[in-house]
N, C-alpha and C positions, 0 to 999 in steps of 0.2 A: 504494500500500500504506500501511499505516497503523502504530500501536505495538504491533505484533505484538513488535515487536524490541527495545524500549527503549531510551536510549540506550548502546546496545550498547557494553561494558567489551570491545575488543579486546585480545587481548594479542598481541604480539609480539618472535622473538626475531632475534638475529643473524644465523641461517641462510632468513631470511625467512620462517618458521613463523607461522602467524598462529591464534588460535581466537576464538570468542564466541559469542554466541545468534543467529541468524538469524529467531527469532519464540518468543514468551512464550504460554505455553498461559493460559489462564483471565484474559485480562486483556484489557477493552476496549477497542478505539479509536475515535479521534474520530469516524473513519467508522461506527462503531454495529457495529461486529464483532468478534466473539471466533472465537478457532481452540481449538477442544476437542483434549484432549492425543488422539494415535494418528491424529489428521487425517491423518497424512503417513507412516503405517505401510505401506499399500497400496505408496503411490509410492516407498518407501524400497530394498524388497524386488522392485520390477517391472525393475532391472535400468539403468533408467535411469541414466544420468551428470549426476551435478548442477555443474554449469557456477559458477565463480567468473570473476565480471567484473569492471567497473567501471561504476560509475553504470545498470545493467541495458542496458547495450549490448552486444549481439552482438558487436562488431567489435571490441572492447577484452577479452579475452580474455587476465588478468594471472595465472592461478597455477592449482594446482587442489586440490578438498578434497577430502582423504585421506581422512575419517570427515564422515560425516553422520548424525547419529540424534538419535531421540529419548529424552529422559532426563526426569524428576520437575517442572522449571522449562522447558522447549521445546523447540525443535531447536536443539540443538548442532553447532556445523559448526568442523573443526580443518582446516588445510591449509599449503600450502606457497605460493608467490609465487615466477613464474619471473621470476629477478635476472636471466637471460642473456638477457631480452630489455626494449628499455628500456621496455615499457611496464609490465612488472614490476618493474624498480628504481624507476622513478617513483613507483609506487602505494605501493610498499613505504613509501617518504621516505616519503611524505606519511600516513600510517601511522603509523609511531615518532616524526613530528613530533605526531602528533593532529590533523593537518590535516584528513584523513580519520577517523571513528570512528565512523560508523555500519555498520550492514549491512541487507540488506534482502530480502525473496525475492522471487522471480518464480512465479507458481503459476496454475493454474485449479481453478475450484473445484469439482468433482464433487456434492457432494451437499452441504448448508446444509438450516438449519433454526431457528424462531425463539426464543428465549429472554428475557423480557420483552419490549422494544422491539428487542433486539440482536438480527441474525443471526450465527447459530452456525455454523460452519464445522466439518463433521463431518469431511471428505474433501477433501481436495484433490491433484492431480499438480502437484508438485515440479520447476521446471526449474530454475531458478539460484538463486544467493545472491551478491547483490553488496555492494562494500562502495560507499559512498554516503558524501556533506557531510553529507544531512541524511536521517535513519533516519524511516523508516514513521510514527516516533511522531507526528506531526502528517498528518492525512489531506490536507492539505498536498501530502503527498509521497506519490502514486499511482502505481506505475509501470502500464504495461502491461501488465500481466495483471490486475492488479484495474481497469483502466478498462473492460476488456470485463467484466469483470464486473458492474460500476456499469449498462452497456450492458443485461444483461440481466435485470438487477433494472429498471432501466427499465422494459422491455418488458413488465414485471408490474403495474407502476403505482407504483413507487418510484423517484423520480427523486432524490431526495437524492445517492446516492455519486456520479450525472453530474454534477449541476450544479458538484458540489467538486470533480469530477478536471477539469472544461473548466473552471472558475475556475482553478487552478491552473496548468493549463497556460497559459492565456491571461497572468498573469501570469508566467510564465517565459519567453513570448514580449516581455516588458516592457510590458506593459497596465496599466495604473492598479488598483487594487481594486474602484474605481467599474466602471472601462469592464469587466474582469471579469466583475460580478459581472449587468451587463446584458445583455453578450453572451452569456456561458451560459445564462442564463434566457432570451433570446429564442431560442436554440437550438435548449434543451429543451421549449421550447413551440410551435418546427416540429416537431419530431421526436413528440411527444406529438400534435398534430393527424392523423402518418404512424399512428402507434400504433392513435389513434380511426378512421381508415378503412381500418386494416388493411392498407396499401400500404405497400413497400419497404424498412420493415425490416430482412428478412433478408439483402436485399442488403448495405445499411448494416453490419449485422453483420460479414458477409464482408468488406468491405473492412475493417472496423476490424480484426479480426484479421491481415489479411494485412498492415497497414501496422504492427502489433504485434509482428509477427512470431510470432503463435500459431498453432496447430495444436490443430485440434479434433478427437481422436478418438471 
């Protein structure tokens, strides 16, 4: 994900209460995407429960938000931080130390569409909002739900958001910027040869989601 979110002014108080923006309507990011305000009205309203994590991991499951909506500047997300469990006092600390101060969302993207060079994000389904080291605002920091989507802007013949989410990852894997920035590009130039003959893809696909933990309705 990219600076949907800015670098997010958390606030928090004693009772573990946390609020901020989880994504900035009409403002660019590195990845080349904007989210137009009411993206997130559909999924707001479809009953889903949007999920507060940690670092967009399933498995780290710290609090939950009480109000999610959208307002004039983004999605505003306010919530609580379960303290009775330590993975929620942890988060918390690191929180009101500023150790932690970004947020970030987890989403697919339903319908997009172009606006100069940028894709526009009309629509999207809403899973989580985590709080993160380092916030979306550097494309940089992709999570999994925008890498399947990088996936399948791909598969249209726009490989930019891949080659920066498998750079990125590759350096979080501790890879050089160099070795980075070779192996994504040799990557994306198998998977771009899979594209030109038409073969295996959708497989590809599949697995990238299941290993993302996304669900595609």
């Amino acid at each position: 994900m990219e600076h949907k979110h800015l670098s997010l002014d958390i606030k928090a108080s004693g009772e573990g209460l946390i609020e901020g923006y989880g994504a900035i309507f009409d403002a660019i990011d590195q990845g080349g995407d904007i989210i137009a305000p009411g993206a997130f009205a559909a999924s707001l309203v479809s009953g889903r429960r949007v999920k507060m994590l940690k670092q967009h991991d399933p498995d780290q499951v710290i609090g939950v938000w009480d109000e999610v909506a959208e307002d004039g500047r983004g999605l505003r997300v306010k919530g609580h931080m379960l303290l009775t469990t330590d993975r929620g006092r942890e988060a918390f600390e690191e929180v009101k130390a500023t150790a932690v101060d970004g947020l970030s969302i987890g989403y697919r993207t339903v319908d997009a569409g172009r606006t100069g060079k940028a894709r526009l994000i009309k629509k999207a389904e809403l899973w989580e909002v985590s709080l993160v080291t380092f916030p979306m605002q550097e494309l940089a920091r992709v999570d999994g739900f925008k890498a399947a989507d990088a996936f399948e802007e791909f598969k249209t013949g726009n490989s930019a958001l891949l080659k920066r989410w498998m750079e990125e990852s590759l350096r979080e894997a501790g890879f050089t910027n160099t070795e980075a920035k070779a192996a994504s590009a040799a990557a994306a130039n198998k998977i771009g040869a899979m594209r030109e003959a038409g073969t295996g893809l959708d497989d590809l696909a599949q697995m990238m989601r299941q290993k993302l933990n996304i669900t595609k309705e």
